[in-house]
Phi, psi and omega in degrees: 000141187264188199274349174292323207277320215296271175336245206335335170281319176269359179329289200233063202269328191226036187045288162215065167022158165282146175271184196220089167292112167246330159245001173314323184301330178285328191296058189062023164066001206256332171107216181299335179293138183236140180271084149050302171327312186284169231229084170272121179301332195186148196179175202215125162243146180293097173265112186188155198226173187298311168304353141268024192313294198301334171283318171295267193348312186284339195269339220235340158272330167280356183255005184263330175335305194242356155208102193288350189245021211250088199295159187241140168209107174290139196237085173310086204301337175216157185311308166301118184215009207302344172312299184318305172311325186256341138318301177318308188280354185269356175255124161306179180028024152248121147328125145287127180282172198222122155181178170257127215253358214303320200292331176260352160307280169004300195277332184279012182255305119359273185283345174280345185307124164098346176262012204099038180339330179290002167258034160304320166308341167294344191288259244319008188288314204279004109353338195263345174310321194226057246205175157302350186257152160307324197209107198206163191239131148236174182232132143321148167260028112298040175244157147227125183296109164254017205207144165294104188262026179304300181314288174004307173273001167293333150339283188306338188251040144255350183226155177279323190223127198244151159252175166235004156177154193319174164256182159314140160299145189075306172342283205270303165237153180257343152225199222275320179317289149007260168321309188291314148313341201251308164328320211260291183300316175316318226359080172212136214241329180287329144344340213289334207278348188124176194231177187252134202223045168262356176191115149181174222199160170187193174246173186309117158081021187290334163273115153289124165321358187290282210315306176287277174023305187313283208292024193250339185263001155271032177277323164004289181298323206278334203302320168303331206249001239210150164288203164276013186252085192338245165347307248237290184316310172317296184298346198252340180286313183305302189316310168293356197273307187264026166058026184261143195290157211203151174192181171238148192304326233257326178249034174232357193236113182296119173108338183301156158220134210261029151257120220238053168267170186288129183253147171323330192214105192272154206219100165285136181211100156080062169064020189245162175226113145214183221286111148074223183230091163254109192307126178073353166309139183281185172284107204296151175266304210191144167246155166207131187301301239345213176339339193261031193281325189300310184289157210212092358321127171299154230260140157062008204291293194355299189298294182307285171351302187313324183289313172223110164260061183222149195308344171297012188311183177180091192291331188285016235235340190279129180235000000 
């Protein structure tokens, strides 16, 4: 058994534990629920729904690896969540955010019109912006943590909005201007296309919660201007639009490495995780499935397995 499977087994050893309450009891009294209202130094959030359990459950075992004390506040993709609640209670320190979500259903419904409103509920992503932690990073719940992320929020009081990697060309902006703004504020020439919002951290209200509201009743206007990566497009508008410095973990952070696709073959090598058997690779920080959840075999399940070792993964749970 490798040291991945080794860690991750005892992780989730009993699938969902007795929970080990450590601030619930302080949170407004709720229980596994946390309120928009409370107050965090730091912290990590989640966008996940009861049909990703098993994915969140691998992500919320690979980041206890490397940071066992580190709260978690899961960003509830639908109103109903009782899956989520009960992950939450199989982990320390995680959290259901508590709040009314209705105003980011709203912008994504807005800016979706005619493109497929049932993803409208990802905008609630834009909810960690103005959230309980003071200082907070998010993840996909299609990741896994390989790396200790503490330096990471150290990040934040040198960037306004830190990523961990770019995004595709076309994927953020349809037009050109866009990139050259986003270049320009950014000054990384690589920016133009936007940045990718499966990872990336900043402090409380550097996006005012106001701001989406604005751009949600100006979607009319944004739809010419915004690609096809719903959410993901909206944050890279903001940042260039409202001049805030941007950068990537990899070049603010020593040792991070912001490339994070799944490789065929994951390699422990001297306490480091890299690709395979590759001589002198550096060291992976963090993976993400994203499209290649699609393909068939999937890419990595292994890797993913290792994290939730039960026969019930279900990659295909992402829609």
């Amino acid at each position: 058994m490798s040291a991945v499977t080794q860690s991750s087994h005892a992780a989730v050893s009993n699938r969902y534990p007795s929970p080990t309450l450590v601030l619930s009891d302080q949170i407004g009294g709720q229980g596994r629920l946390v309120p928009n209202e409370e107050r965090l130094a730091r912290g990590v959030y989640v966008l996940a729904d009861d049909k990703i359990a098993c994915w969140v459950a691998a992500l919320l075992s690979s980041l206890r690896r490397f940071n066992p004390d580190l709260p978690v506040i899961l960003v509830p993709h639908e109103d109903e969540h009782p899956g989520l609640l009960e992950v939450a209670a199989a982990f320390s320190q995680v959290y259901v955010l508590s709040r009314d979500f209705e105003r980011f259903d709203r912008i994504g419904r807005q800016i979706l019109r005619g493109r497929g409103i049932a993803r409208a509920p990802r905008y609630r992503k834009l909810a960690v912006f103005n959230g309980p932690f003071e200082n907070f990073l998010f993840i996909d719940a299609d990741c896994v943590v390989l790396s200790s992320l503490d330096a990471l929020f150290e990040a934040h009081d040198r960037y306004d909005l830190v990523f961990n990697n770019f995004a595709a060309p076309g994927r953020n902006f349809a037009e050109e201007s866009l990139g050259d703004l986003m270049s320009s504020v950014s000054g990384d020439p690589r920016a133009a296309a936007g940045y990718n919002s499966a990872f990336f951290g900043a402090r409380r209200g550097v996006v005012p919660e106001g701001m989406f509201a604005r751009l949600g009743r100006s979607a009319d206007r944004l739809r010419g201007l915004l690609g096809t990566a719903t959410d993901q497009a909206l944050i890279s508008y903001c940042a260039c639009t409202l001049g805030l410095s941007t950068t990537r973990y990899e070049d603010a952070v020593e040792g991070w490495c912001s490339d994070f696709r799944v490789p065929q073959q994951l390699a422990l090598r001297d306490g480091r995780f890299v690709r395979g058997n590759e001589q002198g690779a550096a060291s992976l920080s963090v993976l993400h499935w994203g499209g290649d959840k699609n393909q068939s075999p999937m890419p990595g399940r292994e890797i993913l397995e290792a994290f939730y070792p039960f026969e019930d993964f279900d990659p295909g749970a992402f829609t």
